[in-house]
C-alpha positions as CSV (number, residue, x, y, z in Angstrom):
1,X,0.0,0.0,0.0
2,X,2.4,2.6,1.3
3,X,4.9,1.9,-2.0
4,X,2.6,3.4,-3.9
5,X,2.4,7.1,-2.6
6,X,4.6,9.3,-3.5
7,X,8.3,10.3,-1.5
8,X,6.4,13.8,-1.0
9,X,3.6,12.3,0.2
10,X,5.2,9.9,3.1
11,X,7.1,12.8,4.0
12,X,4.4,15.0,4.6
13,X,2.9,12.4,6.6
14,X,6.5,11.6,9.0
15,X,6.6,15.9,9.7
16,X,2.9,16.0,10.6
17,X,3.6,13.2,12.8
18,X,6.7,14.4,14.3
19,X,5.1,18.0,14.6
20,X,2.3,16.2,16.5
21,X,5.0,14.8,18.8
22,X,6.5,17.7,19.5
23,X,3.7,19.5,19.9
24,X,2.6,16.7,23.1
25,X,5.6,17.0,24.4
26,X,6.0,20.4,24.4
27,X,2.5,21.9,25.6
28,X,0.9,18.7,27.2
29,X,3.8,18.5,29.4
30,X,5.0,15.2,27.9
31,X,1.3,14.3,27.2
32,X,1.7,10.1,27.5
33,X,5.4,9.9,26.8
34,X,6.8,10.1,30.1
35,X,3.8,7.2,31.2
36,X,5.0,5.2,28.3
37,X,8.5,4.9,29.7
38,X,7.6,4.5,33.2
39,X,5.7,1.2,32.0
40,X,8.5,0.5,29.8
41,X,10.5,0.5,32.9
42,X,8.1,-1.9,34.7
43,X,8.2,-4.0,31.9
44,X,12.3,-4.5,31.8
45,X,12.2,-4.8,36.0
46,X,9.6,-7.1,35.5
47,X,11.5,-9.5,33.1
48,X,14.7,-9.5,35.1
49,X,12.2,-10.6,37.5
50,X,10.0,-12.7,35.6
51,X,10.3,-16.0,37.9
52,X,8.5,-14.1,40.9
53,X,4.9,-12.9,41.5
54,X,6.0,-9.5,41.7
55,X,8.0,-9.8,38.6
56,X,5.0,-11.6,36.8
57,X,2.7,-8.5,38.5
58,X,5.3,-5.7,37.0
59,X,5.4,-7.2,33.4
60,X,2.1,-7.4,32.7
61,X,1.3,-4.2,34.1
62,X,3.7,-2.4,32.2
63,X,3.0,-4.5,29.2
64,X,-0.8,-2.9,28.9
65,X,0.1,0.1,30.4
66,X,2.3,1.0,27.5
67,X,0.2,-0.9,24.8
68,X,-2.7,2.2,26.3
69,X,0.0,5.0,26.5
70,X,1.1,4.8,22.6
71,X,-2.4,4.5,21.5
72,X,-3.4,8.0,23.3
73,X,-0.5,9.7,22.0
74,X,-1.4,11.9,19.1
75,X,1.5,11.0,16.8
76,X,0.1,7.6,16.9
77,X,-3.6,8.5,16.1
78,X,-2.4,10.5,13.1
79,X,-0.9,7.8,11.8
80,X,-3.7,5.2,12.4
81,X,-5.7,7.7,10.7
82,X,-3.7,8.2,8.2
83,X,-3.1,4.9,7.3
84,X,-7.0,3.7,6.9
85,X,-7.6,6.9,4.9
86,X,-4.5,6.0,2.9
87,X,-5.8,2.2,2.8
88,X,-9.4,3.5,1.4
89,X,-8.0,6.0,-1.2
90,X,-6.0,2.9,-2.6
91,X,-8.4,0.7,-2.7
92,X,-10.9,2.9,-4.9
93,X,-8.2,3.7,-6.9
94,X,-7.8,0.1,-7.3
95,X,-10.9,-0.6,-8.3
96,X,-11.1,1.9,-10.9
97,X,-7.6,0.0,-12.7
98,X,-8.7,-2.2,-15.6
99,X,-8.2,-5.7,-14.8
100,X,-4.5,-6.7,-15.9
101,X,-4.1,-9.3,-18.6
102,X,-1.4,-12.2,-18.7
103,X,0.7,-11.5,-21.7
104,X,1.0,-15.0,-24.0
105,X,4.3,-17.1,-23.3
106,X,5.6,-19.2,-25.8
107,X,7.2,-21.7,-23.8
108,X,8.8,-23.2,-26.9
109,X,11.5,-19.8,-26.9
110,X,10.7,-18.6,-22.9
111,X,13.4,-19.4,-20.6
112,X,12.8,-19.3,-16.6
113,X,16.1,-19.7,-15.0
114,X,16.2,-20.5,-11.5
115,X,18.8,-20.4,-9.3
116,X,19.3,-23.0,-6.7
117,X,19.8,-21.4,-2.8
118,X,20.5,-22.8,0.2
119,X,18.0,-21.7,3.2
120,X,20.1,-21.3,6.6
121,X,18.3,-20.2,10.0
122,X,19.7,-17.1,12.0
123,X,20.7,-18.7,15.8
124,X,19.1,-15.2,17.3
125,X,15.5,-15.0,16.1
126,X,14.3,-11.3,16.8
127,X,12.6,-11.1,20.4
128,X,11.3,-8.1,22.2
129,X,11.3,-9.5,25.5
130,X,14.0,-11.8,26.6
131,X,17.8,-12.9,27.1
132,X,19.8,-14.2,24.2
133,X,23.0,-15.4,24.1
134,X,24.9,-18.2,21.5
135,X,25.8,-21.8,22.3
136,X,28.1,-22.3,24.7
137,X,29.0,-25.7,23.1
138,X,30.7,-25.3,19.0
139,X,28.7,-23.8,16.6
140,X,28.6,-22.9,12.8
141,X,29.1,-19.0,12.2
142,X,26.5,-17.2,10.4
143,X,26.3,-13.4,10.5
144,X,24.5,-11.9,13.2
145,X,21.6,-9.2,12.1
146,X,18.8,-8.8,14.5
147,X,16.7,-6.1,16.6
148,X,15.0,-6.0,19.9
149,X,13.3,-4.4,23.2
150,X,14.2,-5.5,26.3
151,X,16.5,-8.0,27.5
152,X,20.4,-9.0,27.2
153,X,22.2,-10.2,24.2
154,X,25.7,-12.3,24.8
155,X,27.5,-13.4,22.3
156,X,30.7,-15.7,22.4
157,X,32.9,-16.0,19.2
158,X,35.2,-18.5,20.8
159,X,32.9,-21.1,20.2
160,X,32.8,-20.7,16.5
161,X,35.0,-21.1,13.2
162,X,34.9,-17.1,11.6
163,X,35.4,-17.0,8.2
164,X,38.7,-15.8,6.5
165,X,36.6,-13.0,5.4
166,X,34.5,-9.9,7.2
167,X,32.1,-11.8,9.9
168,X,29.1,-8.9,10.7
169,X,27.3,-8.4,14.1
170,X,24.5,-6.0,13.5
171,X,22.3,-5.3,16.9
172,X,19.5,-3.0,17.1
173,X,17.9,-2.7,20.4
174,X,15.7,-0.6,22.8
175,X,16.9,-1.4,27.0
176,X,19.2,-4.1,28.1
177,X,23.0,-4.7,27.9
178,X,25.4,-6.2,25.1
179,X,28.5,-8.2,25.1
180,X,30.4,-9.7,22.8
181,X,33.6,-12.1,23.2
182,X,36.2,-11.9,21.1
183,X,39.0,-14.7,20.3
184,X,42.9,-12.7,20.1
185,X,43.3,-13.6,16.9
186,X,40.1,-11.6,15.2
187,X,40.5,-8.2,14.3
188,X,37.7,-5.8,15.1
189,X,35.7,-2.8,13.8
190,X,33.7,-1.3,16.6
191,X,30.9,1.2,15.5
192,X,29.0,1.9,18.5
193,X,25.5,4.1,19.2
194,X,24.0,4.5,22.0
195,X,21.4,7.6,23.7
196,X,21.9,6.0,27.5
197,X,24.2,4.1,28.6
198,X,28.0,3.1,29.1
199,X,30.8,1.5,27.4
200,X,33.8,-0.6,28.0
201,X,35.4,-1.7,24.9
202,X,39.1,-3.3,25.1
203,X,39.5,-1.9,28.1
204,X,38.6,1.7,27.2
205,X,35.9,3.0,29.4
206,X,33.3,5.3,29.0
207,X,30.8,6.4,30.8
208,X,27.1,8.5,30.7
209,X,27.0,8.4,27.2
210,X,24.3,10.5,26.4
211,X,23.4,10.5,23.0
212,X,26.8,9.7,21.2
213,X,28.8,7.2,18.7
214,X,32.1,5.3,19.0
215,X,34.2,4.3,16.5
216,X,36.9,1.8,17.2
217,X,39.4,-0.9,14.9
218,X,42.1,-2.4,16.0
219,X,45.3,-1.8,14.1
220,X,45.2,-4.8,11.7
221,X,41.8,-4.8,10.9
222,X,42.3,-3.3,7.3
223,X,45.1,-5.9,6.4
224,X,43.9,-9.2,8.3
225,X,41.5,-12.1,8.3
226,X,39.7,-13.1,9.9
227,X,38.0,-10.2,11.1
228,X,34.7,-9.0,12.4
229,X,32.4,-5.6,12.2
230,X,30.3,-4.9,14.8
231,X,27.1,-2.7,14.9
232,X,25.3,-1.5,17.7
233,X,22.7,1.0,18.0
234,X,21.3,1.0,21.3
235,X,18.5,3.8,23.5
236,X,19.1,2.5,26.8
237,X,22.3,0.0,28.3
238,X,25.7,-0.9,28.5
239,X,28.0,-2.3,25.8
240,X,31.2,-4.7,26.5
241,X,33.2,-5.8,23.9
242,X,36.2,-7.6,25.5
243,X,38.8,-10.6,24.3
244,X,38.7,-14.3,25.3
């Protein structure tokens, strides 16, 4: 639906939205966001302690109580009503299209070439709530590319083979904390983002990040294999990258 409008048009509809944003933030003093985070809070305390009453009690209560606060925010009820008006104006455009007709195939001079792939499954699925972390037994490599909302990530390269090529770690997330292990013998690019939070990367520390990017390689990165980029962009957490 939304591939069909026009560049101008979806842009139009991201200002509005971010002027209706501001606009809650700035005269409704915060209107629902600072609700939204409080339950958004509840909801990571909750999960850390998930295996307790109170824990269950926090989760679920900041689970609907954020589900609520979005909804009421203005930003989102522009876009819900932009997106059925979009939906409707499509549709009786649609129906206005003459039907489309297959074009004849002469099999006899057509050829359909395709190519045979190999389908592989990610070992981090993308979660919003929970812990992740890689094997702690050997495992098969396969590039890491994932996002998610609360919870941890771990991952251990000294269980694995890397490639004599580029290995890529791409993480996305909302709240929680990061680390990676590292073998000696892998060179690194670091390229680190993060609006909250703290650092410690090869034994360079730093802390209160507010709102900032890092940008670290190791000096034989450009020249040696194997060798492994890492990704991170982050709203709320720590980040450890460290050998092993």
């Amino acid at each position: 639906m939304f591939h069909r409008l026009s560049t101008d048009t979806l842009n139009w509809i991201l200002i509005v939205g971010v002027i209706l944003f501001v606009l809650e933030i700035t005269f409704f003093e915060g209107g629902m966001i600072i609700p939204a985070l409080f339950f958004a809070l509840l909801i990571y305390v909750g999960r850390k302690n998930l295996k307790r009453f109170w824990g269950k009690l926090f989760f679920w209560a900041g689970l609907i109580g954020i589900i609520f606060s979005i909804l009421n925010m203005l930003a989102i009820r522009f876009f819900v009503i932009a997106t059925i008006a979009i939906f409707v104006i499509q549709y009786s455009k649609s129906k206005k299209v003459a039907k489309w007709v297959k074009p004849y195939l002469n099999t006899e001079t057509a050829q359909v070439e395709q190519e045979d792939l190999v389908r592989k499954h990610p070992f981090f699925d993308h979660r919003f709530f929970d812990d992740q972390r890689t094997d702690d037994v050997a495992y098969q490599w396969r590039d890491v590319n994932i996002h998610g909302a609360f919870g941890d990530r771990v991952i251990d390269l000294s269980n694995t083979v890397l490639p004599n090529d580029t290995a890529v770690i791409s993480i996305r997330h909302l709240v929680g904390n990061i680390e990676i292990h590292v073998p000696y013998d892998v060179e690194v690019s670091i390229h680190h983002s993060s609006v909250i939070g703290r650092a410690h990367i090869f034994g360079n520390y730093h802390d209160r990040m507010m709102n900032q990017t890092l940008l670290y390689q190791t000096k034989n990165y450009d020249t040696s294999f194997p060798r492994v980029k890492i990704i991170i962009a982050i709203l709320s957490g720590d980040v450890e990258v460290k050998r092993i």
